[in-house]
N, C-alpha and C positions, 0 to 999 in steps of 0.2 A: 603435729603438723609443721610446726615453727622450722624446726630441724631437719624436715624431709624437703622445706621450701627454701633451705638456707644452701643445703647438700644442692638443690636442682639450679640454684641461681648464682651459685657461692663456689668456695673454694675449688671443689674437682673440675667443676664445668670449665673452669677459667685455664685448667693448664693448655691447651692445644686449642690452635683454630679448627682443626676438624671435628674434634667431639662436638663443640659447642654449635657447628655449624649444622649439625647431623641432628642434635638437640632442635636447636630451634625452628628448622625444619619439621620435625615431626609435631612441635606444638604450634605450629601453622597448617596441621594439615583435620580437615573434619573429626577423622578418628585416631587420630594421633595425640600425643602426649598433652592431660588436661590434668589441672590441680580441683579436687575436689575435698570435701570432707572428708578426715580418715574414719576408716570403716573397718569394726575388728568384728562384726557380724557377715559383710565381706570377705574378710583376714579367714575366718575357720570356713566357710563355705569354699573358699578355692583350696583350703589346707587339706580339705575332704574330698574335695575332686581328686587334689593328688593321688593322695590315699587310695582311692580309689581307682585309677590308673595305674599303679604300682601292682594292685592284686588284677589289674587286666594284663600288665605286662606279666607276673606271673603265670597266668594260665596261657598265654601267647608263647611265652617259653616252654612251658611242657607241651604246647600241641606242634611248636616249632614254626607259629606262625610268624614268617619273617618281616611282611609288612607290617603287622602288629604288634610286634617287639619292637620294631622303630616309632611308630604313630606313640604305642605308649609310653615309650621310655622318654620320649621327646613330651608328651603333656605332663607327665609326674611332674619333671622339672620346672616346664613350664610353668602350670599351676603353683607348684611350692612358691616361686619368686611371685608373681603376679599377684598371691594373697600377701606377701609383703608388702608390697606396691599399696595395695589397697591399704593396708593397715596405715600407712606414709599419708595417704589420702592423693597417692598417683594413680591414674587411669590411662591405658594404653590400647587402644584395640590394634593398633599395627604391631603383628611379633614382632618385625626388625627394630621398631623402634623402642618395644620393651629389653628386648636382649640389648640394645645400647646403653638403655638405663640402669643396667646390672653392670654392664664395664664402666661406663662414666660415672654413676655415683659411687656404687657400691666395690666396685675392684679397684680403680683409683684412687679413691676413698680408703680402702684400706680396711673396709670393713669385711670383705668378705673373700677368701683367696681367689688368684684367677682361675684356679680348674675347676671352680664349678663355670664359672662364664664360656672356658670355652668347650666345656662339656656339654652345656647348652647351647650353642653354634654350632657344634657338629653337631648333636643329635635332632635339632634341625634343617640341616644339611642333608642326612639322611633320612630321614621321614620325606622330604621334598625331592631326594631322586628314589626315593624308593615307591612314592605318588606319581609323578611325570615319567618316569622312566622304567624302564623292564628291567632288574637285574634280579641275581640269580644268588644264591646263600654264599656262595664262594665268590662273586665279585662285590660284596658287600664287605667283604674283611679282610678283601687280598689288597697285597701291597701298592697297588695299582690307585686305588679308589682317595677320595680326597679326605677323606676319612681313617687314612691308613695309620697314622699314631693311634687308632684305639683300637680294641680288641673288643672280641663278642660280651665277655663279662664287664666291658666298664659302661657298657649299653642296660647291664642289668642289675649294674649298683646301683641301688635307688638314691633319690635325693635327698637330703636329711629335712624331715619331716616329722613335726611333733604335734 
């Protein structure tokens, strides 16, 4: 925990006034960013949720469910990092503020490269117009969309998950 409280208060937080503003914000807010206990009983409960969402996006792929290739390929990732978090002994219930915690600790940090971070940006980018908004299989991957650097297949590379 020493190390996950040194990363959240320490070195990467400090380079920029925004991260750290964006930081501190979310651990002022009720369900935002809290130091707890690390927890590796946590840690494999959300590794398995992944897991778990990896073999829904599966079958969401072969029946060609397009909402549900975005919903799942957005919580595999999700989950993956978040049972990180937990094992840190971080606790996030605001997404925006956890996918922050993966760029400011972990990608500026250096510990983790940025395309997982912004693989997880978009792919909650779309799972959120793919919920709020009506679109259609072809405005999901056309050039247009804000999500146009990725292609259908990097929606269905799973996240590295052991």
């Amino acid at each position: 925990m020493e190390s996950c409280l040194l990363m959240l208060f320490g070195g990467t937080i400090e380079k920029t006034n925004e991260p750290k503003s964006h930081i501190s914000w979310c651990m002022k807010q009720k369900r935002g960013v809290k130091l707890e206990e690390p927890n590796d009983n946590l840690c494999t409960v959300y590794l398995t949720k992944a897991k778990s969402a990896l073999n829904m996006l599966t079958s969401a792929n072969e029946k060609e469910e397009v909402d549900w290739i975005a919903t799942t390929a957005y919580y595999a990732r999700y989950f993956a990092f978040y049972g990180l978090l937990q094992k840190c002994g971080i606790k996030s219930e605001i997404h925006d503020c956890t996918i922050s915690l993966m760029h400011f600790l972990f990608v500026e940090g250096k510990l983790i490269e940025k395309h997982f971070y912004t693989e997880l940006q978009l792919a909650k980018d779309l799972r959120e117009d793919m919920q709020y908004y009506v679109m259609n299989r072809q405005e999901i991957f056309s050039p247009r969309t804000k999500v146009r650097g990725l292609k259908r297949e990097d929606f269905l590379t799973p996240p590295i998950v052991t």
